[in-house]
VEXTORVEX-483135 format. One record per residue (C-alpha): residue number from 1; residue in one letter; z, x, y. Coordinates in nm, 4 decimals. Layout:
N
+-----+------+----------+----------+----------+
!  nr ! rest !       pz !       px !       py !
+-----+------+----------+----------+----------+
! NUM !    A !        Z !        X !        Y !
...
+-----+------+----------+----------+----------+
//
This chain:
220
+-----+------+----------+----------+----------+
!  nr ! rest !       pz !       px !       py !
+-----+------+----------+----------+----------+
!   1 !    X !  10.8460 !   9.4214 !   9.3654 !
!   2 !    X !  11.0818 !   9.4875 !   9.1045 !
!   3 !    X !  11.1690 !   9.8429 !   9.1826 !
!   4 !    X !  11.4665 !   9.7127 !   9.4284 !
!   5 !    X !  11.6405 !   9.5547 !   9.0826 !
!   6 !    X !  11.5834 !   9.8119 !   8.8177 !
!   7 !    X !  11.7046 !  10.0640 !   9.0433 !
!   8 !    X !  12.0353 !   9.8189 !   9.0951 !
!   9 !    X !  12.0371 !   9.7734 !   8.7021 !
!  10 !    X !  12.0193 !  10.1598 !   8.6581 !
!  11 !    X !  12.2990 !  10.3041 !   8.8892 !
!  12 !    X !  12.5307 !  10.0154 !   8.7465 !
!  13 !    X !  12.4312 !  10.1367 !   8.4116 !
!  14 !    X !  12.5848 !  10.4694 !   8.4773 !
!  15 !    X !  12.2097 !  10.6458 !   8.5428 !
!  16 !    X !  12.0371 !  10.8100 !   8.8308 !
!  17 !    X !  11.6928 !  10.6536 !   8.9126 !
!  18 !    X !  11.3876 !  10.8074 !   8.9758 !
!  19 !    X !  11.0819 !  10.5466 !   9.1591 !
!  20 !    X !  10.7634 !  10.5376 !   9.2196 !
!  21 !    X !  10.6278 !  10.4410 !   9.6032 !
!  22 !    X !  10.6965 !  10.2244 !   9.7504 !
!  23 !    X !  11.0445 !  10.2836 !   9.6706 !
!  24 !    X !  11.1046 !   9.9195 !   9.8409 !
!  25 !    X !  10.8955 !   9.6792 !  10.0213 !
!  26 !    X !  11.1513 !   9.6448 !  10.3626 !
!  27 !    X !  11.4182 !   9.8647 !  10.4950 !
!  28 !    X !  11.7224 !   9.6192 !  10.4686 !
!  29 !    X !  11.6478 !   9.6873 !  10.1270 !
!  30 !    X !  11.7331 !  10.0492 !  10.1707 !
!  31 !    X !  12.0612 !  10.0146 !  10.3464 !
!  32 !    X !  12.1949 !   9.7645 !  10.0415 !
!  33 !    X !  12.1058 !  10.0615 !   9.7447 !
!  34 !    X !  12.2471 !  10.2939 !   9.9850 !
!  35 !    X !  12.5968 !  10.0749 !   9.8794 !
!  36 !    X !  12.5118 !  10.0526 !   9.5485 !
!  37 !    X !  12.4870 !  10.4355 !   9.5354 !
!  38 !    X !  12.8280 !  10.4699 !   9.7126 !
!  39 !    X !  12.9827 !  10.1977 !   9.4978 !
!  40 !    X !  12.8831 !  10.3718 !   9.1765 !
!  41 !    X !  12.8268 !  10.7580 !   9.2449 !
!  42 !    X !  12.4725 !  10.7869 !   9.0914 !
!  43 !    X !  12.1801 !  10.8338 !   9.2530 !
!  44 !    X !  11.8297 !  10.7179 !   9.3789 !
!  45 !    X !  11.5823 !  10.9273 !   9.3812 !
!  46 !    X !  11.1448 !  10.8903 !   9.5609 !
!  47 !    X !  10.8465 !  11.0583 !   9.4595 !
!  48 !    X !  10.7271 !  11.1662 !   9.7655 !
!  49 !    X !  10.4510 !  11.3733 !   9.6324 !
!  50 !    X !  10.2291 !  11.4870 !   9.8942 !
!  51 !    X !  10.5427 !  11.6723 !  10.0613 !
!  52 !    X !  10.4499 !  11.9396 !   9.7794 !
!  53 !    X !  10.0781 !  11.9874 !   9.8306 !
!  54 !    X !  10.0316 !  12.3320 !   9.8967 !
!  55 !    X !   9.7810 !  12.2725 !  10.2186 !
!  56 !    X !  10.0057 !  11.9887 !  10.3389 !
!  57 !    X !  10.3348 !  12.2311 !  10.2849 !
!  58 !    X !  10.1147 !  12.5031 !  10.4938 !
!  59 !    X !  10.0144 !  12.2351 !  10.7756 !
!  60 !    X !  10.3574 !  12.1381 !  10.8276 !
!  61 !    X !  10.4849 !  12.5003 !  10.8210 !
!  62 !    X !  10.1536 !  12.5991 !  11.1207 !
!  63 !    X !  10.2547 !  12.2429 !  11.3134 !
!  64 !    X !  10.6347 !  12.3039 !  11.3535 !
!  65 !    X !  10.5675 !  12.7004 !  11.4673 !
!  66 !    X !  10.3272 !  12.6187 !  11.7245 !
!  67 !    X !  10.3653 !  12.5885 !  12.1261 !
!  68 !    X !  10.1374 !  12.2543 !  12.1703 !
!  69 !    X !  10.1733 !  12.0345 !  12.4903 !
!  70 !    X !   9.9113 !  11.7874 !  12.3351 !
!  71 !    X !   9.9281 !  11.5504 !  12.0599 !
!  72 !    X !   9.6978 !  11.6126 !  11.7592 !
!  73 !    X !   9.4150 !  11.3648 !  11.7359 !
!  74 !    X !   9.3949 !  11.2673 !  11.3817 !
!  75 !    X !   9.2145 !  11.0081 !  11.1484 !
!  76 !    X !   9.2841 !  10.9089 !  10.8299 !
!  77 !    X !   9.0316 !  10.6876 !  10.5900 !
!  78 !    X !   9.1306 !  10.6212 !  10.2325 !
!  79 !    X !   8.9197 !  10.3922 !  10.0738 !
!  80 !    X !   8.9531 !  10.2972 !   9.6817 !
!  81 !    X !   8.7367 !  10.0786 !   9.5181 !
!  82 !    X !   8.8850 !   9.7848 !   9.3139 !
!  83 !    X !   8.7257 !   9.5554 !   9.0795 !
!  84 !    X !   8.8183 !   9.1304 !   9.1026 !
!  85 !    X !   9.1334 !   9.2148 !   8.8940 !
!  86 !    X !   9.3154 !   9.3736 !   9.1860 !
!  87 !    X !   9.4049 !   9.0588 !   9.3550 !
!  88 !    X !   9.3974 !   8.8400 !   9.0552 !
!  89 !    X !   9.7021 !   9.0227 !   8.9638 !
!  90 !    X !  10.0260 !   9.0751 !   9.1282 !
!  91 !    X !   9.8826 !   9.3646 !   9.3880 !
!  92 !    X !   9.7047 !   9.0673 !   9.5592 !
!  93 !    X !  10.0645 !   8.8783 !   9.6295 !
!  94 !    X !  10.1460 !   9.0370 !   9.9962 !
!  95 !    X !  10.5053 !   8.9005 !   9.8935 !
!  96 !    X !  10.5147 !   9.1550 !   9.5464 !
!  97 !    X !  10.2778 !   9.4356 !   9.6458 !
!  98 !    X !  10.3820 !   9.4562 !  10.0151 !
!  99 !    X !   9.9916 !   9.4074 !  10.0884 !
! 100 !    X !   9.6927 !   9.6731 !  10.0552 !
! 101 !    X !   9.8519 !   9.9514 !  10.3391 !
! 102 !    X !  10.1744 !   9.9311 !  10.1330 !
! 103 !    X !  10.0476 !   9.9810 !   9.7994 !
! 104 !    X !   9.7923 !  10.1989 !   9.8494 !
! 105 !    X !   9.9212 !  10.3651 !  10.2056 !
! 106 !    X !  10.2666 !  10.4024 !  10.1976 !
! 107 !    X !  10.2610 !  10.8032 !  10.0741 !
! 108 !    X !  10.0207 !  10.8834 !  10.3343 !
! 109 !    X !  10.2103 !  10.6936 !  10.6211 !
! 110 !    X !  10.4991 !  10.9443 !  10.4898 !
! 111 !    X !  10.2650 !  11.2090 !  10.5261 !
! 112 !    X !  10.2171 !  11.1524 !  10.8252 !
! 113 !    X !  10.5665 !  11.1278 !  10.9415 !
! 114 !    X !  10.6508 !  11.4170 !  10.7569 !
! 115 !    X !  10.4455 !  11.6412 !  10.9630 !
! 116 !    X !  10.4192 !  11.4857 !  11.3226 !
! 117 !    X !  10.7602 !  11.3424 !  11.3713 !
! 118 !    X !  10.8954 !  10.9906 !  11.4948 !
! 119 !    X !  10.6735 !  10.6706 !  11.5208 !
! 120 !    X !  10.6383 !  10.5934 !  11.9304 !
! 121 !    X !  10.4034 !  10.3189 !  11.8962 !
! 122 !    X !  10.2320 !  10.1038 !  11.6240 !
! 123 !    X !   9.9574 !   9.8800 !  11.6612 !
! 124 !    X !   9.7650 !   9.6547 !  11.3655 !
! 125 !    X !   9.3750 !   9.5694 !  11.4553 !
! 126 !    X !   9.2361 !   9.4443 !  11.0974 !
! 127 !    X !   9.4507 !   9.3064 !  10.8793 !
! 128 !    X !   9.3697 !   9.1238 !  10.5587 !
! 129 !    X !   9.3513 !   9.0895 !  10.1449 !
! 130 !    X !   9.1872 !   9.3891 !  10.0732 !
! 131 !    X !   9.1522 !   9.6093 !  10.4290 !
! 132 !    X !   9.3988 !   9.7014 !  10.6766 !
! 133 !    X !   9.3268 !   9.9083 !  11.0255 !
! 134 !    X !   9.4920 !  10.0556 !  11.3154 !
! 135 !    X !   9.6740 !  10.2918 !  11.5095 !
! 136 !    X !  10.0028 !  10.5484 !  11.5071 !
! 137 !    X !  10.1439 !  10.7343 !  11.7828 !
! 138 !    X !  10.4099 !  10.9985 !  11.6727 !
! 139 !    X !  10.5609 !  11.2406 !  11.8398 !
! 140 !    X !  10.2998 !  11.5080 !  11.7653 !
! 141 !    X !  10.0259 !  11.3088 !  11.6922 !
! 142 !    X !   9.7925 !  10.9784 !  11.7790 !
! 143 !    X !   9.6427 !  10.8153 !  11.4304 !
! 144 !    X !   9.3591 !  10.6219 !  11.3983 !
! 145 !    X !   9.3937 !  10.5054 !  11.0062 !
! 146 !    X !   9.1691 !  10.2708 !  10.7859 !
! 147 !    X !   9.3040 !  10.1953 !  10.4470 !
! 148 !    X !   9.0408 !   9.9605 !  10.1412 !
! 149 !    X !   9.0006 !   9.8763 !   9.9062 !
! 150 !    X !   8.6772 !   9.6611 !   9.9180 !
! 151 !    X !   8.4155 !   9.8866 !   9.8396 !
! 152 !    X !   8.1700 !   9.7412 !  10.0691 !
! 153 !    X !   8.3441 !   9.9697 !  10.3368 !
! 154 !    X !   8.2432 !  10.3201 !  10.1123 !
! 155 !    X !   8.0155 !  10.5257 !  10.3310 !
! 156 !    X !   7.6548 !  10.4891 !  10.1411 !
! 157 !    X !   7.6383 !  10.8834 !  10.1005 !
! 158 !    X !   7.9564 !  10.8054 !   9.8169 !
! 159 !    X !   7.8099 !  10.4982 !   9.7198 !
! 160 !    X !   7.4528 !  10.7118 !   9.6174 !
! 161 !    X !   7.6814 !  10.9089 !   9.4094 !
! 162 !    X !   7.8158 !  10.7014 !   9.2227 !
! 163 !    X !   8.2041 !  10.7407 !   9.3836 !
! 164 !    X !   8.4896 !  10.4759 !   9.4500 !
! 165 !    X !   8.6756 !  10.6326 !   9.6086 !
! 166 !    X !   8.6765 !  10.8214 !   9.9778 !
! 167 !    X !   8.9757 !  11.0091 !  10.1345 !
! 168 !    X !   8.9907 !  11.2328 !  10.4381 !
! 169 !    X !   9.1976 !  11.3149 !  10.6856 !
! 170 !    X !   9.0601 !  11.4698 !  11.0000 !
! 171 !    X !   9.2874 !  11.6931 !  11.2725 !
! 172 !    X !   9.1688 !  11.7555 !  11.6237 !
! 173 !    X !   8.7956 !  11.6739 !  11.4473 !
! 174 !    X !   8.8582 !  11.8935 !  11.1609 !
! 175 !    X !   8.8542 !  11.8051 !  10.7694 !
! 176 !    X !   9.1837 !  11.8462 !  10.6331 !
! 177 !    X !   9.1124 !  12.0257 !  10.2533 !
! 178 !    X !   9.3356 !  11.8144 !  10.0123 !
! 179 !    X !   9.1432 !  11.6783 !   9.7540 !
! 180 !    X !   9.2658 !  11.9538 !   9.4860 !
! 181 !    X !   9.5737 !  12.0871 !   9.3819 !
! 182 !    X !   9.7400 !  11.7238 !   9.2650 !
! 183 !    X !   9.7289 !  11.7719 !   8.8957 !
! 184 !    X !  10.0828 !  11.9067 !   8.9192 !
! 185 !    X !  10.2788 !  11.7499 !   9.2107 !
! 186 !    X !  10.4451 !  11.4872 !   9.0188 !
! 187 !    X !  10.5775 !  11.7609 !   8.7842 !
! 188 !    X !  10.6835 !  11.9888 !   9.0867 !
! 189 !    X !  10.8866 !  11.6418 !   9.2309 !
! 190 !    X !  11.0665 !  11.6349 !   8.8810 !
! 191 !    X !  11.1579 !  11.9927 !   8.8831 !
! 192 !    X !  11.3284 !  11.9766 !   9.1939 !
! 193 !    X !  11.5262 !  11.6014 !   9.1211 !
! 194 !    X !  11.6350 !  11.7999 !   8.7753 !
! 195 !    X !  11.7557 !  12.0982 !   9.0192 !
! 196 !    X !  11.9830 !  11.9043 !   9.2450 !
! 197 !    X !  11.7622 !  11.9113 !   9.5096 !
! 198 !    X !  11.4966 !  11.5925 !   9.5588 !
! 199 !    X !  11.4290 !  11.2845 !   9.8049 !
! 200 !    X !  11.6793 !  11.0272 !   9.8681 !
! 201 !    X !  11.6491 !  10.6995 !  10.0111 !
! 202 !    X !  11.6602 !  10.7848 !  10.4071 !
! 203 !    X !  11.3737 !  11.0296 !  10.2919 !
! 204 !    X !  11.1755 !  10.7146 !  10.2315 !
! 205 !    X !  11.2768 !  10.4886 !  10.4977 !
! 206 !    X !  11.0142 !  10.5979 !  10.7748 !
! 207 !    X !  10.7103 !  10.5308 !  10.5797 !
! 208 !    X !  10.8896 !  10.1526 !  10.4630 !
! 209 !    X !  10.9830 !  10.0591 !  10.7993 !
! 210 !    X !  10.6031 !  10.1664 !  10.9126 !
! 211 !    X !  10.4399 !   9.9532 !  10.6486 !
! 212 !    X !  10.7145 !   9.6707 !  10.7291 !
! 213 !    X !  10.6205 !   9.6434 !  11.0655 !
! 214 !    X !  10.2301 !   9.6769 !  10.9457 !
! 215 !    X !  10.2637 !   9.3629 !  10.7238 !
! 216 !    X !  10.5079 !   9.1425 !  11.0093 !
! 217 !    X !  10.2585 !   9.2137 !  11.2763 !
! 218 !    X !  10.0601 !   8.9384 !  11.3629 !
! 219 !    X !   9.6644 !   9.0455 !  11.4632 !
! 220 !    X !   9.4787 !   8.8645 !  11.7082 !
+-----+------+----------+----------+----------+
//
């Protein structure tokens, strides 16, 4: 929650700033450091890590080059286990943290928009402290997503081994392979920022306005 004013306090100090997700915790927020950029010349800049991974980079590459006339059917369950700390401390405060599928969803909403295109429709069906459900529809893709992080929700095969945490992400019924390869993607995010290259603030603003809307939306 403080990201939006040491970012501020950095570009008026003459630097460039580099922040972690959730770069902010609304879009309006967005359009005013875009004018703080312009009104100083220096730069913000996101690490928007999974846009690296090697099997997300060759997903991406295999969804834009094919001929589909139907959407993708894809699921997406990321449960992490946290102790009573967790919303003792400031990550409990929707109004700091931006709620659970902001801090602990907002890269993989980006993810998501990275490889299937514009959000068409959003819908919220559990919503509360520590779990949030519910379903995407982008242009390439319908998204059934479950994000936790009470651990009563682990599936008991992880729980009998002794696990916290569960990801996957299934396409058209089939496991997408990511759990390796992320020893090195923060480093590979630096090396292009210190190149020139590196994601701006519209790079983020999908995956903000997405959790926005997730957090205004009232669930019946």
């Amino acid at each position: 929650y403080l990201h939006d004013a040491h970012m501020r306090f950095a570009l008026r100090s003459g630097a460039d700033a580099i922040c972690e997700k959730p770069l902010v915790l609304n879009p309006w927020n967005i359009d005013k450091l875009q004018r703080v950029e312009e009104n100083t010349g220096q730069k913000i800049f996101n690490i928007l890590q999974l846009r690296v991974h090697p099997s997300i980079k060759n997903l991406r590459k295999k969804i834009l080059s094919e001929n589909k006339s139907t959407k993708h059917e894809v699921e997406l369950t990321y449960l992490t286990s946290r102790g009573n700390w967790y919303n003792a401390s400031w990550k409990g405060d929707e109004d700091k943290s931006g709620g659970v599928a902001t801090n602990i969803g907002v890269h993989f909403f980006d993810m998501l928009y990275w490889l299937f295109g514009e959000v068409q429709l959003l819908e919220v069906e559990k919503k509360d402290l520590n779990t949030a459900a519910g379903y995407l529809e982008f242009e390439n893709a319908r998204v059934k997503w479950l994000l936790s992080t009470d651990s009563r929700n682990l599936p008991q095969e992880i729980i009998e081994k002794g696990q916290r945490t569960y990801r996957s992400i299934k396409i058209d019924n089939e496991e997408l392979e990511f759990s390796g390869g992320f020893t090195d993607l923060h480093t590979l995010v630096y090396k292009d920022i210190l190149s020139g290259k590196g994601y701006g603030l519209n790079d983020s603003r999908a995956a903000i306005e997405i959790v926005e809307k997730i957090r205004s939306q009232r669930v019946y």
